[in-house]
C-alpha positions as CSV (number, residue, x, y, z in Angstrom):
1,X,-11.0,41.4,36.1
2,X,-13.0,43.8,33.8
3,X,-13.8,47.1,35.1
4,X,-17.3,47.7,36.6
5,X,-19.7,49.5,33.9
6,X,-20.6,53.0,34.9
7,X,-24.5,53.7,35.4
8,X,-24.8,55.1,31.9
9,X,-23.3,52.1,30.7
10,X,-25.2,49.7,32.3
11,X,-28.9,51.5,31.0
12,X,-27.5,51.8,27.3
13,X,-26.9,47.9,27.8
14,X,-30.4,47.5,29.3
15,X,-32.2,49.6,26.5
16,X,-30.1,47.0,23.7
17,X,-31.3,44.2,25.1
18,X,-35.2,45.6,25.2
19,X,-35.2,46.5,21.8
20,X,-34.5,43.0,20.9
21,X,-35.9,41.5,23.7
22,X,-39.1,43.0,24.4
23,X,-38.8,41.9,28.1
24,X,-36.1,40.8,30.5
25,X,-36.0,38.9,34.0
26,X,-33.9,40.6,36.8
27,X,-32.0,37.5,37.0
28,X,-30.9,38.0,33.6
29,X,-29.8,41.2,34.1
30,X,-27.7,40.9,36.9
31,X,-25.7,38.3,35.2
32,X,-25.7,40.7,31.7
33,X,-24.3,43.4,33.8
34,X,-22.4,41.5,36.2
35,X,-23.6,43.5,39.4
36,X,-26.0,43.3,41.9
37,X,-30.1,42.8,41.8
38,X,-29.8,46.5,44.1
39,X,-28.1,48.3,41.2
40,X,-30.8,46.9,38.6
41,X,-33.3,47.6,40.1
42,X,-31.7,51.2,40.3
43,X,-31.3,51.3,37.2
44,X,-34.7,50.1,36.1
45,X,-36.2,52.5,38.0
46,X,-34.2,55.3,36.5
47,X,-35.0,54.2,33.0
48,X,-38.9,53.9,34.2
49,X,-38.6,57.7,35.1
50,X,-37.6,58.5,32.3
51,X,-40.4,56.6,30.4
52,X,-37.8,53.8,28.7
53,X,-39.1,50.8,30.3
54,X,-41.7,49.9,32.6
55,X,-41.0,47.8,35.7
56,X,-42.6,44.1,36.3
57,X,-42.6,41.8,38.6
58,X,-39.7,40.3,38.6
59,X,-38.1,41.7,35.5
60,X,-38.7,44.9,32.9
61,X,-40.4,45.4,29.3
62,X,-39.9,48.3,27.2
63,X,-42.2,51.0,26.6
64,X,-43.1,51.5,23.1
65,X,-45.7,54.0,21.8
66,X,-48.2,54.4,19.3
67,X,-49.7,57.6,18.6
68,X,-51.6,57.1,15.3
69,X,-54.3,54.8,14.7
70,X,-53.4,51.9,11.6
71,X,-56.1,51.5,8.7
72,X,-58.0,48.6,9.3
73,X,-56.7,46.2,6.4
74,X,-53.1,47.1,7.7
75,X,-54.5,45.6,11.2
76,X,-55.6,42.4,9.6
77,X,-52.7,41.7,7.8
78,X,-50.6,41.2,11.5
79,X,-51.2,38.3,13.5
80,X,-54.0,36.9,11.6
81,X,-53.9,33.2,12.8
82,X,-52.8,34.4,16.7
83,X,-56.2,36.8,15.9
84,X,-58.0,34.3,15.1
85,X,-57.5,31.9,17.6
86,X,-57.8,34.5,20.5
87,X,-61.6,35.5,18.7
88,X,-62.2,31.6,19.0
89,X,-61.6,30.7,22.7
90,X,-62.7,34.1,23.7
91,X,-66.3,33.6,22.0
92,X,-66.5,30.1,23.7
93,X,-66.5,32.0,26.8
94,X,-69.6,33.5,25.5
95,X,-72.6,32.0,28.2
96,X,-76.2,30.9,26.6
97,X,-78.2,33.9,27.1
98,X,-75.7,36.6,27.4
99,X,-75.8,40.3,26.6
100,X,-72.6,40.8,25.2
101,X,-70.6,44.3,24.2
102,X,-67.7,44.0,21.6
103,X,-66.0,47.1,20.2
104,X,-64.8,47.6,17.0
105,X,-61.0,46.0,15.7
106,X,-59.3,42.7,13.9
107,X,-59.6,40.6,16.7
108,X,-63.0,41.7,17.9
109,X,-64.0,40.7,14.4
110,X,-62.7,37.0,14.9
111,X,-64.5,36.9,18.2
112,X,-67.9,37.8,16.4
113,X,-67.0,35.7,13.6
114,X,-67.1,32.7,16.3
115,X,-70.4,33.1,18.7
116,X,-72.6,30.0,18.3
117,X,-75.5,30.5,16.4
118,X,-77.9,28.3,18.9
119,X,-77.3,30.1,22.7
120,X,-79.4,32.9,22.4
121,X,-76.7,35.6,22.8
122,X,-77.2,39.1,21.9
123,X,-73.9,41.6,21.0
124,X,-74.2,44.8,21.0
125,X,-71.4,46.2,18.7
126,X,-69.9,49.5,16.7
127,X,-67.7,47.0,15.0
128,X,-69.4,48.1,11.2
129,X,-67.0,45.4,9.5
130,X,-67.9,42.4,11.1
131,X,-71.6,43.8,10.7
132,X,-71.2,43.6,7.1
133,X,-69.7,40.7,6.8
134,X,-72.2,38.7,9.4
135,X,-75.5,39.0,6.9
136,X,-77.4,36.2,8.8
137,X,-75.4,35.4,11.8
138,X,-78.2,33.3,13.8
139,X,-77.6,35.7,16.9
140,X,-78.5,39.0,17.5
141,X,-76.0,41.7,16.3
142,X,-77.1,45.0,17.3
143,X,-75.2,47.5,15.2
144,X,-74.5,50.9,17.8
145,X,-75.4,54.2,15.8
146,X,-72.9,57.1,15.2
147,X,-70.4,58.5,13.5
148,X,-68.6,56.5,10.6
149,X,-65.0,56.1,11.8
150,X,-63.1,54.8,8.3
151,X,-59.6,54.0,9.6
152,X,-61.0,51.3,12.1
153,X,-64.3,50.3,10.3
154,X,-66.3,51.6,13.2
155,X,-69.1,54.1,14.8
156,X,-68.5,56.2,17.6
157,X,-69.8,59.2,18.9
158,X,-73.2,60.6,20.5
159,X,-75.3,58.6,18.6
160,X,-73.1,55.7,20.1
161,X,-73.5,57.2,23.5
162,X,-76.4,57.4,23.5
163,X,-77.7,53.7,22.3
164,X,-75.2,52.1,25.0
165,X,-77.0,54.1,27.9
166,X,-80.2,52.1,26.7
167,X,-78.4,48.5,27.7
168,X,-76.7,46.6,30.2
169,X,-74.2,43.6,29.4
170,X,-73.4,40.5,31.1
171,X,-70.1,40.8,29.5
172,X,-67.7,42.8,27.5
173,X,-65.6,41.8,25.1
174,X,-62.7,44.6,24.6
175,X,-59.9,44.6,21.5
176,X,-57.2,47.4,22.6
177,X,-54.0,48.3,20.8
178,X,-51.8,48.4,23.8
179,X,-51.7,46.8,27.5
180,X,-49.3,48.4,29.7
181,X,-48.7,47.9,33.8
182,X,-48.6,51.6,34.1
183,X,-50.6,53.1,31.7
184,X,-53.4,50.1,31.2
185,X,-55.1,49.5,28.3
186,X,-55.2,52.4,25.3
187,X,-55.9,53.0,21.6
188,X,-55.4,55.8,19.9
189,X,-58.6,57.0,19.0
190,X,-60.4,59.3,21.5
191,X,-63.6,58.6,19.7
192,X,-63.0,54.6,20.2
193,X,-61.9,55.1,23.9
194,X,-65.1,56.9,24.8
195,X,-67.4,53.6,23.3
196,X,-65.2,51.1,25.3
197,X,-65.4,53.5,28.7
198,X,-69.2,53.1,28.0
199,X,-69.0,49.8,27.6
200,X,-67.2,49.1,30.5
201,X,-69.6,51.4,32.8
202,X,-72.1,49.3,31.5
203,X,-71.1,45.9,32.0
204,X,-72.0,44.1,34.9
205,X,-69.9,41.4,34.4
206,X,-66.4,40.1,33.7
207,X,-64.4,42.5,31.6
208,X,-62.3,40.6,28.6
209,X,-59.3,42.3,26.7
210,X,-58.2,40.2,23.4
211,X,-54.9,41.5,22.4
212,X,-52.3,39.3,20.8
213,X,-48.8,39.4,22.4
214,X,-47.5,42.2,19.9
215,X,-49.9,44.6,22.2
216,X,-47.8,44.5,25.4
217,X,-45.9,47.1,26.6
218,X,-47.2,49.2,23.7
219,X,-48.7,52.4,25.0
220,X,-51.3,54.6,22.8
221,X,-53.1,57.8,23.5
222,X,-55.7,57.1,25.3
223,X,-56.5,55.1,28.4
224,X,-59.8,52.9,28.7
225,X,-59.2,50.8,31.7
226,X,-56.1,50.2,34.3
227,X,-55.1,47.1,34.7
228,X,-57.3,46.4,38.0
229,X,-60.3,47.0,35.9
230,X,-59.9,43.7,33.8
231,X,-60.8,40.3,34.6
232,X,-58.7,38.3,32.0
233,X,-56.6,38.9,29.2
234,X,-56.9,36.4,26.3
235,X,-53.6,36.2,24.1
236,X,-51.5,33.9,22.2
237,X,-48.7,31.5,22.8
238,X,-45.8,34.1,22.4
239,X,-47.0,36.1,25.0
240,X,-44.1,35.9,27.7
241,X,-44.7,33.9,30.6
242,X,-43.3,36.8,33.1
243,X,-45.8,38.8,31.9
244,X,-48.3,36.4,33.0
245,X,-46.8,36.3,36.1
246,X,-46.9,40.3,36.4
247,X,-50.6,40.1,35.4
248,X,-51.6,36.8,38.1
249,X,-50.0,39.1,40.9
250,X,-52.5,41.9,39.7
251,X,-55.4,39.4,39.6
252,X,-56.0,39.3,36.3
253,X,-56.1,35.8,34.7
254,X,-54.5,35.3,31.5
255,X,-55.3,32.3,29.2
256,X,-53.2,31.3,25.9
257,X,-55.7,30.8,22.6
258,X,-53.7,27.9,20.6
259,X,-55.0,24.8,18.9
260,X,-55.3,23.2,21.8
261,X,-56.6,25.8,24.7
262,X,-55.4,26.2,28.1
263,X,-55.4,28.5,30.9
264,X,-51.7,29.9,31.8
C-alpha cells in the first residue's frame, strides 16, 4: 500500500495536471490523488487562496494572467477559424431592426464582418479595423470618436464617452480577453474597459461575450462585467463541457459556434 501524499504533495500534483489540463473534474482528482472528495476540495480551496486555481462547479481550472495587451495582427493569427465561426452565429443573433454595440477585437471583427446587409440594423462600434475594412457594408456602422488606440485597432476615450451617452442598444455584442468565475470578464486595457462599461450601462438588452475557448480562466487587468452581468457566452467546440456546466448554474447560456450550430 503506498503511502498517503502529504498536502504539499497533493497541490504540486494538482498544479501539474492544470498546466496541462486547463481544467479538472473533482472526480478525477480524487482518483489522481487517491483520497477523499473532503481533502480536494481542501486542497482546491487552498490553492484558490492562494490565486493558483479557481474553483468550479464540480471541478477546478487554473488561473492564468495576462497583463499586457497583444498587437492586433498577433490576435488574428490565434484561433482564426474558432473566430470566425463564433463572429458568424453570434451576428445571426442580430434581430431586424436592432441597435447594436460591438467593441473593438478579432472576434468582434468576424461578428461585423457577418451582419446581414437587408435587416435594418445599426452598430455602433470603436472597432477602427473592421471600419476600414467594411467600405460599403449595407448597414449602418457608426464609427465612436476618440483616441486612436494602435495595439488593438481601436478608439477610446472621452470623445468615446461621450458619443455612447448619446445612444441606447438593444444589444451588445462584447469580445474580452479573459472570462474568469471570480474575476469576470477583463482585458487589459483600461482605455478598452471603460468603452465596454459604457456599453454595457447602455444596453437595454441581452449582453453577449464572444470569446473562443483559449479565453477561460485567463484573467487580465481590468474587470468589465462579473459573470452575473452576461446573458450568454458564445465559444467554440473545445470549450470544456464543465465549464458549461459552471456557467448554466450561474444562468448564463453558453452556445458552441461550429459548422453546424447548436446550443450546449
Amino acid at each position: 500500500m503506498s503511502k498517503p501524499l502529504i498536502p504539499a504533495q497533493r497541490r504540486e500534483r494538482i498544479q501539474e495536471y492544470l498546466v496541462t489540463h486547463k481544467i479538472v473534474r473533482m472526480d478525477d482528482l480524487v482518483a489522481l490523488l487517491d483520497t477523499s472528495e473532503a481533502t480536494v476540495r481542501r486542497d482546491l480551496e487552498w490553492l484558490e487562496r492562494e490565486g493558483v486555481v479557481e474553483r468550479t462547479h464540480g471541478g477546478a481550472i487554473l488561473s492564468q494572467r495576462l497583463t499586457l495587451e497583444p498587437e492586433y495582427l498577433q490576435r488574428a493569427q490565434k484561433h482564426p477559424e474558432e473566430k470566425r465561426l463564433i463572429g458568424e452565429l453570434a451576428a445571426s443573433l442580430i434581430e431586424d431592426n436592432d441597435v447594436v454595440f460591438i467593441n473593438s477585437g478579432t472576434t468582434t471583427t468576424q461578428v461585423i464582418r457577418h451582419i446581414r446587409a437587408d435587416a435594418g440594423i445599426t452598430v455602433f462600434s470603436n472597432n477602427v479595423y473592421a471600419a476600414l475594412e467594411m467600405g460599403e457594408a449595407g448597414f449602418k456602422h457608426h464609427l465612436l470618436g476618440g483616441e486612436f488606440q494602435p495595439h488593438s485597432n481601436s478608439v477610446a476615450g472621452r470623445f468615446a464617452s461621450d458619443n455612447l451617452r448619446q445612444v441606447y442598444a438593444d444589444k451588445a455584442i462584447l469580445g474580452v480577453d479573459g472570462v474568469s468565475l471570480l474575476h469576470g470578464c477583463t482585458v487589459p486595457s483600461n482605455a478598452e474597459a471603460e468603452v465596454i462599461k459604457q456599453m454595457i450601462e447602455r444596453t437595454q438588452g441581452k449582453i453577449f461575450i464572444v470569446a473562443d475557448s483559449s479565453k477561460w480562466g485567463v484573467v487580465s487587468n481590468f474587470q468589465v462585467a462579473t459573470i452575473d452581468e452576461i446573458d450568454k457566452l458564445i465559444t467554440d467546440e473545445e470549450f470544456d463541457p464543465l465549464a458549461f456546466e459552471t456557467l448554466t448554474a450561474r444562468s448564463v447560456e453558453g452556445l458552441v459556434a461550429s459548422a453546424s450550430p447548436s446550443k450546449t
